[in-house]
DSSP file (Angstrom, degrees, kcal/mol; ACC not computed):
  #  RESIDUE AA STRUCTURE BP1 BP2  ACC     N-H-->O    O-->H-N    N-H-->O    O-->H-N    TCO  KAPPA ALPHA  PHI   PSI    X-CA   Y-CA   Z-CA
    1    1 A X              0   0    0      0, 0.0     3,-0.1     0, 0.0     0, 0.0   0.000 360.0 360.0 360.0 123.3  -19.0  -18.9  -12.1
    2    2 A X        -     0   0    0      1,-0.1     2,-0.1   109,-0.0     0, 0.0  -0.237 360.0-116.4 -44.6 123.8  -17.6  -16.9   -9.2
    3    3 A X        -     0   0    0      1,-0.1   109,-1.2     2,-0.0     2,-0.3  -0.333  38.6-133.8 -81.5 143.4  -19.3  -12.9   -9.8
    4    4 A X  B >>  -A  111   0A   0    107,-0.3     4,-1.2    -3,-0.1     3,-1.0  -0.656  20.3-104.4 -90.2 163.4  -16.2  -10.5  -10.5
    5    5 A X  T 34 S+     0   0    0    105,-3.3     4,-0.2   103,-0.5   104,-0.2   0.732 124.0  62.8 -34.1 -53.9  -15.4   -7.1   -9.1
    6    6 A X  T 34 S+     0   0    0    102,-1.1    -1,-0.2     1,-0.2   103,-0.1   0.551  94.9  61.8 -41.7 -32.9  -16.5   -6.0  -12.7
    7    7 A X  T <4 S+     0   0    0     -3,-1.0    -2,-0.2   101,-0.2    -1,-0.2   0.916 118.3  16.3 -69.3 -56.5  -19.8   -7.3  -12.0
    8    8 A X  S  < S+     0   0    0     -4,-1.2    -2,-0.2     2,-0.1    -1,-0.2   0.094  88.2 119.0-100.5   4.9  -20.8   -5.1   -9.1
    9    9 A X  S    S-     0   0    0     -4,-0.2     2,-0.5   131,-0.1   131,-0.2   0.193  71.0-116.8 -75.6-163.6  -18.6   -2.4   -9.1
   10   10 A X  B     -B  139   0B   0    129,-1.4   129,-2.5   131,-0.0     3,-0.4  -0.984  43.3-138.6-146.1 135.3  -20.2    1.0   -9.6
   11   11 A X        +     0   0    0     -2,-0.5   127,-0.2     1,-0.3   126,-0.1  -0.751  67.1  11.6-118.7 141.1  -18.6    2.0  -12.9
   12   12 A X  S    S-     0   0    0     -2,-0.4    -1,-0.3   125,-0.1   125,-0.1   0.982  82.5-166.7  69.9  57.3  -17.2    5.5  -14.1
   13   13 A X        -     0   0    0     -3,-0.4     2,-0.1     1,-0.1    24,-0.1  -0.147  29.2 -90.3 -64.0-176.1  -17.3    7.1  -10.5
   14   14 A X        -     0   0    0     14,-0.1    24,-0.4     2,-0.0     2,-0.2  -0.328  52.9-169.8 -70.9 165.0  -16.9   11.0   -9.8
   15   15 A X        -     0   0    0     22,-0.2     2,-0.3    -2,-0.1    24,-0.2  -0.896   9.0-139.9-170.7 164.1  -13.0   11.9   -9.2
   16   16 A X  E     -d   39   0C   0     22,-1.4    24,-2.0    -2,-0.2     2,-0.1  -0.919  12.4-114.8-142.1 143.1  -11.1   14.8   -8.1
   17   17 A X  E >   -d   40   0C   0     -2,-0.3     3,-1.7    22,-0.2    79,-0.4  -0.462  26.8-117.7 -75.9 147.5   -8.0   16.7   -8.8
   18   18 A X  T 3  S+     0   0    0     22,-0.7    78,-2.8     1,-0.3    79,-0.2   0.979 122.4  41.0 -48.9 -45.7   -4.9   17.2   -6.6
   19   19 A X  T 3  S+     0   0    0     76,-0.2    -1,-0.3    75,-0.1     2,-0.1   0.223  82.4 121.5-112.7  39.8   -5.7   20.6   -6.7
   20   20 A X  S <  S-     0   0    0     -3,-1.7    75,-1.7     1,-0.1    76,-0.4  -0.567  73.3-102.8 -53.0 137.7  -10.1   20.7   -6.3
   21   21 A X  B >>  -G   94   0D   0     73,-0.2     4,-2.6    -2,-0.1     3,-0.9  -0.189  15.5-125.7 -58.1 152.0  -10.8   22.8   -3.3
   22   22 A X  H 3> S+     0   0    0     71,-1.5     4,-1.2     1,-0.2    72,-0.1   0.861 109.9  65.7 -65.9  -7.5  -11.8   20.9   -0.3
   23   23 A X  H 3> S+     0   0    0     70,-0.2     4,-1.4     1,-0.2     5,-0.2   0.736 110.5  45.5 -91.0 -23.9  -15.2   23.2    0.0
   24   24 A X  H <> S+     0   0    0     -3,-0.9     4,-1.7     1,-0.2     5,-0.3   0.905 108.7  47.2 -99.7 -14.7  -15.9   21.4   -3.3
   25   25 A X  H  < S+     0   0    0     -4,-2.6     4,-0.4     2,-0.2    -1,-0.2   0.781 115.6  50.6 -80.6 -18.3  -14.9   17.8   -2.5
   26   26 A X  H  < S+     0   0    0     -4,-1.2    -1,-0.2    -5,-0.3    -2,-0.2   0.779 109.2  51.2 -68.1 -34.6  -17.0   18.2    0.7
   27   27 A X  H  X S+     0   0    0     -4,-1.4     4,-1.3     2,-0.2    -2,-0.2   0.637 111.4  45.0 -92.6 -36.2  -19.9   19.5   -1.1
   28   28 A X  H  X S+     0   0    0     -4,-1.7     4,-1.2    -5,-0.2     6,-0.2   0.791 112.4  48.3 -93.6 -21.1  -20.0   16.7   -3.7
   29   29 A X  H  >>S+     0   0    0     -4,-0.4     5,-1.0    -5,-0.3     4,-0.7   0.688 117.5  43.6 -83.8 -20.5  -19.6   13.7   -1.1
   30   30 A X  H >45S+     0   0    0      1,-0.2     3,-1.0     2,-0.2    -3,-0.2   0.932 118.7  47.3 -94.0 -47.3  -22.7   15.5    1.4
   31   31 A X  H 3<5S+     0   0    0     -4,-1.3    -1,-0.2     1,-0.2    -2,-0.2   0.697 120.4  36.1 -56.6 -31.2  -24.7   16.1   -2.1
   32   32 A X  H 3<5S-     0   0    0     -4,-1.2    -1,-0.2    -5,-0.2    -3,-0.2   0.555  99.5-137.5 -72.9 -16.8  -23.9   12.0   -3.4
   33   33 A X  T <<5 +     0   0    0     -3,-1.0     2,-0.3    -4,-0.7    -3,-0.2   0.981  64.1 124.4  41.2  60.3  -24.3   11.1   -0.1
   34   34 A X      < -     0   0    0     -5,-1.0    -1,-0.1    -6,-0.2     3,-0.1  -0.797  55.2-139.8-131.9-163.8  -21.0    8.7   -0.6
   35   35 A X  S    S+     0   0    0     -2,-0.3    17,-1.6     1,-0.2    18,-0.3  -0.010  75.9  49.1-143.3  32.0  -17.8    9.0    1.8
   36   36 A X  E     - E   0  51C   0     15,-0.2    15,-0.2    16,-0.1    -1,-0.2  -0.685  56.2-171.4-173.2 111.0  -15.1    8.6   -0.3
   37   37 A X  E     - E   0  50C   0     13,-0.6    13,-1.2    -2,-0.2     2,-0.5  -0.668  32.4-113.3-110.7-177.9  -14.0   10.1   -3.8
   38   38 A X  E     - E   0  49C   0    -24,-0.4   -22,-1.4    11,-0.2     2,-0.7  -0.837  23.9-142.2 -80.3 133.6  -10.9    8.9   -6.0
   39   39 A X  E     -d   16   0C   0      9,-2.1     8,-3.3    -2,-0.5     9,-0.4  -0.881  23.7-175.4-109.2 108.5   -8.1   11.5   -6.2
   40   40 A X  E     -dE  17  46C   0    -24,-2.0   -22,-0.7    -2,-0.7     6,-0.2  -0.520  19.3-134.8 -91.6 177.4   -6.4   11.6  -10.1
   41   41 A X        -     0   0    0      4,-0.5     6,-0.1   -24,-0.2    -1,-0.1  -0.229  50.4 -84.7-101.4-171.7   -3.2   13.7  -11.4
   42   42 A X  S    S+     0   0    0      1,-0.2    -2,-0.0    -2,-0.1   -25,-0.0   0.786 131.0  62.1 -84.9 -21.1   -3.7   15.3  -14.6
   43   43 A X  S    S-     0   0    0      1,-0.1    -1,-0.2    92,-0.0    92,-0.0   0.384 118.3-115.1 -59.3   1.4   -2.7   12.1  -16.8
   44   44 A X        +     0   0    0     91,-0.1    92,-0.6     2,-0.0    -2,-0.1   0.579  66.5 150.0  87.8  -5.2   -5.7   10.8  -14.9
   45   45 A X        -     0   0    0      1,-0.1     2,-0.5    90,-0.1    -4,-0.5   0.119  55.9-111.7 -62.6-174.2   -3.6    8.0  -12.7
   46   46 A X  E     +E   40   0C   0     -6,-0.2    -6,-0.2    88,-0.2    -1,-0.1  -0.921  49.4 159.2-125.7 110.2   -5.0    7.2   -9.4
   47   47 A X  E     -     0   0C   0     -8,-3.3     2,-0.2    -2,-0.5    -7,-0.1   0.178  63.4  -1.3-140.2  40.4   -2.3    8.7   -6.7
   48   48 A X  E     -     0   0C   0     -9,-0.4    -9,-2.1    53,-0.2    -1,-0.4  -0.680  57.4-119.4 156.7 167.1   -5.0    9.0   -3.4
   49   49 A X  E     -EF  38 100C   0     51,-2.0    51,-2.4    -2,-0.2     2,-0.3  -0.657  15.5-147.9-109.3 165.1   -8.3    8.6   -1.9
   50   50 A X  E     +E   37   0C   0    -13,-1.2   -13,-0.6    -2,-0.3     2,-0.3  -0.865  34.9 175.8-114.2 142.9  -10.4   11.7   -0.4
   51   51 A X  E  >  -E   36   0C   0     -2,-0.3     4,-1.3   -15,-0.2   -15,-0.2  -0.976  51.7-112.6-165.2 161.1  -12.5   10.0    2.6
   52   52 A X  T  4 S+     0   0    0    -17,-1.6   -16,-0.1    -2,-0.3    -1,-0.1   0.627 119.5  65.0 -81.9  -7.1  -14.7   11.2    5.2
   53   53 A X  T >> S+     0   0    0    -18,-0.3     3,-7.8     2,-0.1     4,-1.1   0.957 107.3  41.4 -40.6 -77.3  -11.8   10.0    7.7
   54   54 A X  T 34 S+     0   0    0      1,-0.3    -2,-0.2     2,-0.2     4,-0.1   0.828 110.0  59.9 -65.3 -10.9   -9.2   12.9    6.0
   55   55 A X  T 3< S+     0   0    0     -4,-1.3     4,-0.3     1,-0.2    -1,-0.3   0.688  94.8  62.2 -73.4 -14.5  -12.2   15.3    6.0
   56   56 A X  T X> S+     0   0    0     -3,-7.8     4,-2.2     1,-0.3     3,-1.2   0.788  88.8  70.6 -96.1 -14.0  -12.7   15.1   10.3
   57   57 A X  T 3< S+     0   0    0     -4,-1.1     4,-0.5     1,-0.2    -1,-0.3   0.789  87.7  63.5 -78.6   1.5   -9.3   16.5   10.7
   58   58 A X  T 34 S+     0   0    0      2,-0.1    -1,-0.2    -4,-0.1    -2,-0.2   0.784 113.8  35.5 -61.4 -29.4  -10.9   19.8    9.4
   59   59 A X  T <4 S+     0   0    0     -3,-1.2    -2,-0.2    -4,-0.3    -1,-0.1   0.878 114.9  50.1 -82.6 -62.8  -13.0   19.6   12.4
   60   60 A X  S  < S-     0   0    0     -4,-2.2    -2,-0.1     1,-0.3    -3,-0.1   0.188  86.3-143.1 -86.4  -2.8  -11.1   18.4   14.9
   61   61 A X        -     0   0    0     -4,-0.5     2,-0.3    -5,-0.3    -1,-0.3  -0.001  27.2 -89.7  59.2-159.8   -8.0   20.3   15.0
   62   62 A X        -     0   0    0     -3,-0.1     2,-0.4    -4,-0.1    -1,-0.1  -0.969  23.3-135.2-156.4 141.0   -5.0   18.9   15.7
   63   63 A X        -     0   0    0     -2,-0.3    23,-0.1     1,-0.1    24,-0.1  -0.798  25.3-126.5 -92.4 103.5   -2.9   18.3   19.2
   64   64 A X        -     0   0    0     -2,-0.4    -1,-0.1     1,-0.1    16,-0.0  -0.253  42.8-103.3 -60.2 157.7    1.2   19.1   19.3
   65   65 A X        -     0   0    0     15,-0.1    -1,-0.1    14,-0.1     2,-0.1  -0.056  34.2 -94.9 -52.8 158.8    2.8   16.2   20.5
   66   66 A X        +     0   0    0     10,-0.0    11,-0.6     2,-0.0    12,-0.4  -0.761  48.2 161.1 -93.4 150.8    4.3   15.5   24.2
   67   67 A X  B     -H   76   0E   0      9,-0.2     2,-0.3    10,-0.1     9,-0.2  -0.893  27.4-146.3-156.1 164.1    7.8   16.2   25.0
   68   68 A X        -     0   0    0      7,-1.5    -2,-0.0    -2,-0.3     5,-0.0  -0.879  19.0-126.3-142.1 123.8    9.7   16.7   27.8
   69   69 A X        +     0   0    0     -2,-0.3     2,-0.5     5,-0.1     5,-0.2  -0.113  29.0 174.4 -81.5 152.8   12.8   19.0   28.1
   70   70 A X  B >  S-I   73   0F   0      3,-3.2     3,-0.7     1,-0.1    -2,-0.1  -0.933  75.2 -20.0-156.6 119.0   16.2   17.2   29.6
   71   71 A X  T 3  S-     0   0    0     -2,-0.5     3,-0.1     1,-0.3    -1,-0.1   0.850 132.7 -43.3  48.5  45.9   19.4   19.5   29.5
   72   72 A X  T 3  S+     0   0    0      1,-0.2     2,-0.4     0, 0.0    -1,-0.3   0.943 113.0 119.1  51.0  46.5   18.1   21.7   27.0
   73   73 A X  B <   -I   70   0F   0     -3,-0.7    -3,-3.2    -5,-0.0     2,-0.4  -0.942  57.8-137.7-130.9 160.2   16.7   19.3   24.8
   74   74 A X        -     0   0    0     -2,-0.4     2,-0.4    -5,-0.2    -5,-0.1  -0.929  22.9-176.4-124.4 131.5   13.2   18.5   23.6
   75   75 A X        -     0   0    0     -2,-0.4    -7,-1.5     2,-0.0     2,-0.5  -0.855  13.3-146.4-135.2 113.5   12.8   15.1   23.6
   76   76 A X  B     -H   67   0E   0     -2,-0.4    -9,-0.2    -9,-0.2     4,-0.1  -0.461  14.2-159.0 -83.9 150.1    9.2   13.9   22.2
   77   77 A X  S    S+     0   0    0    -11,-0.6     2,-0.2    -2,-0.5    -1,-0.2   0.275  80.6  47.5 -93.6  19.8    7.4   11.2   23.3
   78   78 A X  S    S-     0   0    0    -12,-0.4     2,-0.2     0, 0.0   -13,-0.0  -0.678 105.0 -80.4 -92.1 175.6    5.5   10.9   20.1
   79   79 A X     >  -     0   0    0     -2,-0.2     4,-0.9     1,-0.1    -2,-0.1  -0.374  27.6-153.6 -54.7 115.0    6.6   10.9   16.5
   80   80 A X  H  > S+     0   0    0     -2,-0.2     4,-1.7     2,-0.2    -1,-0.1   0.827  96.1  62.3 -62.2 -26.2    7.1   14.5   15.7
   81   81 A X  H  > S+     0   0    0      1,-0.2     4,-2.6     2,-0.2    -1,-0.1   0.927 100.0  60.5 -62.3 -50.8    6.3   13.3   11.6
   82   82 A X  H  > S+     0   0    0      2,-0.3     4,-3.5     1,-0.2     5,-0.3   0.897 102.7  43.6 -21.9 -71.0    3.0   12.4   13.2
   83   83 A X  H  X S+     0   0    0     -4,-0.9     4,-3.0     2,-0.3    -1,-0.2   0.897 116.6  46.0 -67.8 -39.9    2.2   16.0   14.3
   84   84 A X  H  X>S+     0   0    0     -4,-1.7     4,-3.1     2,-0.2     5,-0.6   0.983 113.6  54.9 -70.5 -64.7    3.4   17.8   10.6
   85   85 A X  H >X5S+     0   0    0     -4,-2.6     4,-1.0     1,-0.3     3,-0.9   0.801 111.2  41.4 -39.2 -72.0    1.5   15.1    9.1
   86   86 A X  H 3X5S+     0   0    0     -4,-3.5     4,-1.3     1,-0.3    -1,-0.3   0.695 109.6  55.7 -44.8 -41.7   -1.7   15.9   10.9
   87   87 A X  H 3X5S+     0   0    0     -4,-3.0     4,-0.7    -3,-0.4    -1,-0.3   0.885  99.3  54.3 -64.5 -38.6   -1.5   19.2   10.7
   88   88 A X  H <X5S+     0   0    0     -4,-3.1     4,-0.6    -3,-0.9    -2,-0.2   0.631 110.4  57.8 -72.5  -2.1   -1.3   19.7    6.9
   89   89 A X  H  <<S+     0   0    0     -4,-1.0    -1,-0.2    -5,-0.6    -2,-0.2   0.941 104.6  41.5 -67.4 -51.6   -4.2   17.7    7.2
   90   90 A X  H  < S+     0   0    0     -4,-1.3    -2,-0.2    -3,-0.1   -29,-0.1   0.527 124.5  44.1 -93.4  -7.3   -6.2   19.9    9.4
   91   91 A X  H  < S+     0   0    0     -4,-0.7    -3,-0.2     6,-0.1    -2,-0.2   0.822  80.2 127.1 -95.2 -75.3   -4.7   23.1    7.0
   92   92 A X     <  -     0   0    0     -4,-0.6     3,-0.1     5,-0.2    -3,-0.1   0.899  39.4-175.5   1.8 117.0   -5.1   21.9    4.1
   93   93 A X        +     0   0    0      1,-0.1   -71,-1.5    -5,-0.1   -70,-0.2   0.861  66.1  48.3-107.2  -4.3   -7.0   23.8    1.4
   94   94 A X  B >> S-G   21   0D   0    -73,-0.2     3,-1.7   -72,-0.1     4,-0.6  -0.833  88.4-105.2-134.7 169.5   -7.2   21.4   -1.5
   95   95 A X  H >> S+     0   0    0    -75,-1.7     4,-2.7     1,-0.3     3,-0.6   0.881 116.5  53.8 -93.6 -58.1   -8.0   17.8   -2.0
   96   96 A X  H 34 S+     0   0    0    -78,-2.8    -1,-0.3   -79,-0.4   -77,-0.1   0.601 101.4  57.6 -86.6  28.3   -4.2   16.8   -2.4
   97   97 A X  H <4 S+     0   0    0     -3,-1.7    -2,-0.2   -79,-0.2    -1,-0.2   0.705 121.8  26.5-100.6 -25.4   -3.0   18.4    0.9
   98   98 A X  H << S+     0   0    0     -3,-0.6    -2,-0.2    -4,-0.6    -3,-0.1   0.414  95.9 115.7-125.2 -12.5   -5.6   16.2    3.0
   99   99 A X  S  < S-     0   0    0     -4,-2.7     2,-0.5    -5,-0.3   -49,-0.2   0.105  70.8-116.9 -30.3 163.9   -5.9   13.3    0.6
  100  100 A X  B     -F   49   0C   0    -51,-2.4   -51,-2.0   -61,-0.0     2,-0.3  -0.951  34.9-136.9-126.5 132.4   -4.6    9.7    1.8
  101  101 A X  S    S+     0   0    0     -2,-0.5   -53,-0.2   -53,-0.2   -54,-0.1  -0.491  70.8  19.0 -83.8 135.6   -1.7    8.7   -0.5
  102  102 A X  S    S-     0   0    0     -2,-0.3     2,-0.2     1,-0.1    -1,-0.2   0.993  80.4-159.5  54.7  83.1   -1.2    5.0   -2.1
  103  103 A X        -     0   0    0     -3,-0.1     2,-0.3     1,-0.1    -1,-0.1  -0.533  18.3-107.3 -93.4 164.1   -4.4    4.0   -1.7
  104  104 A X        +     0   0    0     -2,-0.2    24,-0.5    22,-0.1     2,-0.3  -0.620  52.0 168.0 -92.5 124.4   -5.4   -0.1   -1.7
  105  105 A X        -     0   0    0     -2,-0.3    24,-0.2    22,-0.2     2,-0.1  -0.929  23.7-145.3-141.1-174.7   -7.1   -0.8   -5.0
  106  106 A X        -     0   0    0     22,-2.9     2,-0.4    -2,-0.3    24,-0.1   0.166  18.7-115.1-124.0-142.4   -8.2   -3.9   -7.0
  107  107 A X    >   -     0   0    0     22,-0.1     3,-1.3    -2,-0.1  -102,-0.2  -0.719  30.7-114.7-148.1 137.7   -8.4   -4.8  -10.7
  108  108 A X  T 3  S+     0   0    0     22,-0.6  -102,-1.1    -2,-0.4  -103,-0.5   0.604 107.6  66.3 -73.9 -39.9  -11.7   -5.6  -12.1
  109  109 A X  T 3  S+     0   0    0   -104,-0.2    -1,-0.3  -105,-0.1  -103,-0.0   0.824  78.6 107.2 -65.4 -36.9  -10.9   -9.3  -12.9
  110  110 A X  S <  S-     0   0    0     -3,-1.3  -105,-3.3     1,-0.1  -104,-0.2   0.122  79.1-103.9 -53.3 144.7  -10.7  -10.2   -9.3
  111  111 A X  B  >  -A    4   0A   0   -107,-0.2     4,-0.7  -106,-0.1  -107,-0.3  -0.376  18.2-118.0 -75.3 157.7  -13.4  -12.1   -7.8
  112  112 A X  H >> S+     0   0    0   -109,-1.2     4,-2.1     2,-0.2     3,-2.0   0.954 121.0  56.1 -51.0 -75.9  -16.5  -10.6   -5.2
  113  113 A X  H 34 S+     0   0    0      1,-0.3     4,-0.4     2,-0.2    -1,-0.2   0.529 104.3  44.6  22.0 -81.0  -14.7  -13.0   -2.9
  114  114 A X  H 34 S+     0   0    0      2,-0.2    -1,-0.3    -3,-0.1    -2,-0.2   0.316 111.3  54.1 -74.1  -3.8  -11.3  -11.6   -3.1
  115  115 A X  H <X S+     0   0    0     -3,-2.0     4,-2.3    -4,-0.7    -2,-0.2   0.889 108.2  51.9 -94.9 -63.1  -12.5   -7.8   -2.7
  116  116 A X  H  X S+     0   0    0     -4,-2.1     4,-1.8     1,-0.3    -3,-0.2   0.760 104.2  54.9 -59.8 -37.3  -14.3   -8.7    0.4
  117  117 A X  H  > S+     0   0    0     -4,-0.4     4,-3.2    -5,-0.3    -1,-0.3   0.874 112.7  45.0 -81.5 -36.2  -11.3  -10.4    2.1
  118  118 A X  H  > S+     0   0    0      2,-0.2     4,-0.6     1,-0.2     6,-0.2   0.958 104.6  53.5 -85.2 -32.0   -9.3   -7.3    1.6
  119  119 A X  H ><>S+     0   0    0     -4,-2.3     5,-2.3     1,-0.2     3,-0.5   0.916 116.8  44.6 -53.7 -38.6  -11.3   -4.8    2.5
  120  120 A X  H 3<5S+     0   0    0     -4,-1.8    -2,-0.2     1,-0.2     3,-0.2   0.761 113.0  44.0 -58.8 -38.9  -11.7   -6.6    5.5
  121  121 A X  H 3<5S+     0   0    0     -4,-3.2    -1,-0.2     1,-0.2    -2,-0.1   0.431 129.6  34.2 -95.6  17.5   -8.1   -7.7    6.3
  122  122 A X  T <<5S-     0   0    0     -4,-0.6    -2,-0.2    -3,-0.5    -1,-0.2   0.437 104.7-135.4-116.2  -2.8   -7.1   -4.0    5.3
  123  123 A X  T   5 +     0   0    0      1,-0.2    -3,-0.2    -3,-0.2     2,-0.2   0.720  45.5 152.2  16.5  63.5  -10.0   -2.5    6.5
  124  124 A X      < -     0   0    0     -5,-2.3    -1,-0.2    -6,-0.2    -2,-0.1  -0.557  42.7-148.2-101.0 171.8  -10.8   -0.4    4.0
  125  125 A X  S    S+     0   0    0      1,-0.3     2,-0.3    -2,-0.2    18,-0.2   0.698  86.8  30.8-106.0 -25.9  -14.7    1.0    3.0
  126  126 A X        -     0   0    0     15,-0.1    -1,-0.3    -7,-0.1     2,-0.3  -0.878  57.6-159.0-162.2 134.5  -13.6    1.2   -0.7
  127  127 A X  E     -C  140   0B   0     13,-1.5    13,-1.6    -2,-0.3   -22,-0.2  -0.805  23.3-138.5-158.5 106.3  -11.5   -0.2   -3.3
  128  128 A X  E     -C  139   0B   0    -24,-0.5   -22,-2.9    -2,-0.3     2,-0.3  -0.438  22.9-132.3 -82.3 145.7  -10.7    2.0   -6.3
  129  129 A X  E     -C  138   0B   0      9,-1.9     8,-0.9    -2,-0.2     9,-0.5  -0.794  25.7-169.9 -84.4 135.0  -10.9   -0.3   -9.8
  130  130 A X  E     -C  136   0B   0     -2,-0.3   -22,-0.6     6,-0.2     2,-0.4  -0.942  14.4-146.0-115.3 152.9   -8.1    0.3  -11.7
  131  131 A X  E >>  -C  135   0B   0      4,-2.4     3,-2.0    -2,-0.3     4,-0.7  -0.919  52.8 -76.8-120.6 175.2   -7.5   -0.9  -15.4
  132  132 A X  T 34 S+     0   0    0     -2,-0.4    -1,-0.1     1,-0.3    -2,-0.0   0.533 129.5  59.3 -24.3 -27.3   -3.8   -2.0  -16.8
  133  133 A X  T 34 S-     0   0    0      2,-0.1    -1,-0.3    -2,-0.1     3,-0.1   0.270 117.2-106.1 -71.7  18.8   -3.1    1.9  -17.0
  134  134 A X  T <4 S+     0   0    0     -3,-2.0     2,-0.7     1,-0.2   -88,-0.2   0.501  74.6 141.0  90.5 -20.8   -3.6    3.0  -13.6
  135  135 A X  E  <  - C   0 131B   0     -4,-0.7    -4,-2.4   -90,-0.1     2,-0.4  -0.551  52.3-112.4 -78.7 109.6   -7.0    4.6  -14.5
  136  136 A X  E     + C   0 130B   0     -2,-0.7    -6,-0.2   -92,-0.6    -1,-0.1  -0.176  39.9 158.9 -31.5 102.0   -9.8    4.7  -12.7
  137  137 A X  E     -     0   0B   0     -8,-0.9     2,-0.3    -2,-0.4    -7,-0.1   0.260  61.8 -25.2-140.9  37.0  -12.8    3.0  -13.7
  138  138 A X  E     - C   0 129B   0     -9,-0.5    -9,-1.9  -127,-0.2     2,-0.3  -0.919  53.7-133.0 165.6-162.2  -15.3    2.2  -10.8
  139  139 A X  E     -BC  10 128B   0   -129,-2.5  -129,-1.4    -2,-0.3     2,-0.4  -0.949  10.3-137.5-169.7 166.0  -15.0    1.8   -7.5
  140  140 A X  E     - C   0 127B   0    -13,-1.6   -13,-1.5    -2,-0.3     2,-0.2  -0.996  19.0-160.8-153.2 127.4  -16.5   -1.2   -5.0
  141  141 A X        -     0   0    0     -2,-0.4     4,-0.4   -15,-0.2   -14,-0.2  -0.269  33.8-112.3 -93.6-162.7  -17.9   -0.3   -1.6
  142  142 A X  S  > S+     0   0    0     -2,-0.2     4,-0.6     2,-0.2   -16,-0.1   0.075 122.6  54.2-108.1 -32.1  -18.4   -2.4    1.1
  143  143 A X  H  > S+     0   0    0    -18,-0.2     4,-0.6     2,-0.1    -1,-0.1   0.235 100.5  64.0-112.5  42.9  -22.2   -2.1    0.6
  144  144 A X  H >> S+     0   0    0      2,-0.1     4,-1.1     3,-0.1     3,-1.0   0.756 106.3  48.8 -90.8 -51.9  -21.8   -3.3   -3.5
  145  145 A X  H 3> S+     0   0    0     -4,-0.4     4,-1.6     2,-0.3     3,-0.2   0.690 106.5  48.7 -58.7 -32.6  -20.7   -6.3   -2.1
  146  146 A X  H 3X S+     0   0    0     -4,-0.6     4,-3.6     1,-0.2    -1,-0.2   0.804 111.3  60.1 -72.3 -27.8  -23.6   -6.8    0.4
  147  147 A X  H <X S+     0   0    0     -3,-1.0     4,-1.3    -4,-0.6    -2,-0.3   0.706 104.3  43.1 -19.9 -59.4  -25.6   -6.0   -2.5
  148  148 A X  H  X S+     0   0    0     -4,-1.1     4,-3.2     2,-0.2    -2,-0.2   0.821 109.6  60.4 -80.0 -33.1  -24.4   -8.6   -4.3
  149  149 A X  H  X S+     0   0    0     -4,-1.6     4,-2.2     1,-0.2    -2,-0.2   0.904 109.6  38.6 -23.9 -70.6  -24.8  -10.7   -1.4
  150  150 A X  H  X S+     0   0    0     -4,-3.6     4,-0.9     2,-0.2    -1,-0.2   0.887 111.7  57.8 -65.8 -27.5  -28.3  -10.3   -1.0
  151  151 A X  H >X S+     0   0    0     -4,-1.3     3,-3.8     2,-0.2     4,-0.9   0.994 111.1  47.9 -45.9 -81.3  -28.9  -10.3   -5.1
  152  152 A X  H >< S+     0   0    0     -4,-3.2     3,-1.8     1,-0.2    -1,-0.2   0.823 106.8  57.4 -12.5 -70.2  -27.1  -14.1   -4.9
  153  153 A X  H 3< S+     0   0    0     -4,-2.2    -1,-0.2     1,-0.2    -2,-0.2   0.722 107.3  45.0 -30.2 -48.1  -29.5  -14.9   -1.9
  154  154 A X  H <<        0   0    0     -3,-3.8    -1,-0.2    -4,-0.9    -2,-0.2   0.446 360.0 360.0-104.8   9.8  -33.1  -14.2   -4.2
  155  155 A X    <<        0   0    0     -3,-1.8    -1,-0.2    -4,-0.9    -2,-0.2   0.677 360.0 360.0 -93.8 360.0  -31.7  -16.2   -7.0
């Protein structure tokens, strides 16, 4: 019988509020050493990931778009949404200003199998569990699954 999601997931992760500071959601990912938290509301639902991605724009500042003026007009040659987007990233002071919203998760019944194929054809590092309310209850890396791999492998 095919291992589930359930099997290997890493159950009852840490989670974060829309409004945790970022000093503390930085501070608990370098202290877990993991790269990625679940972001709940206060009913506890799942509405975004924190990842060590939304964290670099902290770093890294952020670049206006190119434009060029024609007749007194600004005309960009990127997406201007782009640039606002990026920037409240790189301001941000709490966990749901720099979050990434409607994040890809999985359901616990799903097979090892089926986890792996989506992180991969979505390329995501991790795949929040949900159960039939919307609630968090694990989360599945990329290395549970290699885990399980090798576990499979010494049996």
């Amino acid at each position: 019988m095919p291992k589930t999601v359930a099997d290997i997931m890493s159950r009852d992760p840490i989670v974060v509020q829309l409004e945790t500071p970022l000093q503390e959601a930085i501070k608990i990912l370098a202290e877990r050493r993991i790269s990625g938290l679940p972001v709940v509301n206060d009913a506890g639902k799942l509405v975004g990931i924190i990842s060590e991605t939304d964290l670099m724009w902290q770093q890294t500042g952020v670049t206006p778009p190119a434009y060029i003026m024609f007749l007194d007009s600004v005309i960009y040659l990127e997406n201007p949404g782009d640039y606002e987007r990026d920037l409240h990233k790189a301001l941000g002071q709490t966990v749901g200003e720099v979050m990434s919203k409607n994040p890809i998760t999985i359901d616990p019944d799903k097979t090892v199998t089926e986890a792996a194929k989506l992180m991969h054809d979505r390329n995501v590092h991790r795949l929040p569990v949900l159960d039939s309310e919307s609630q968090v209850i694990g989360i599945l890396t990329r290395g549970d699954i290699i885990r399980a791999m090798a576990a499979s492998q010494d049996q």
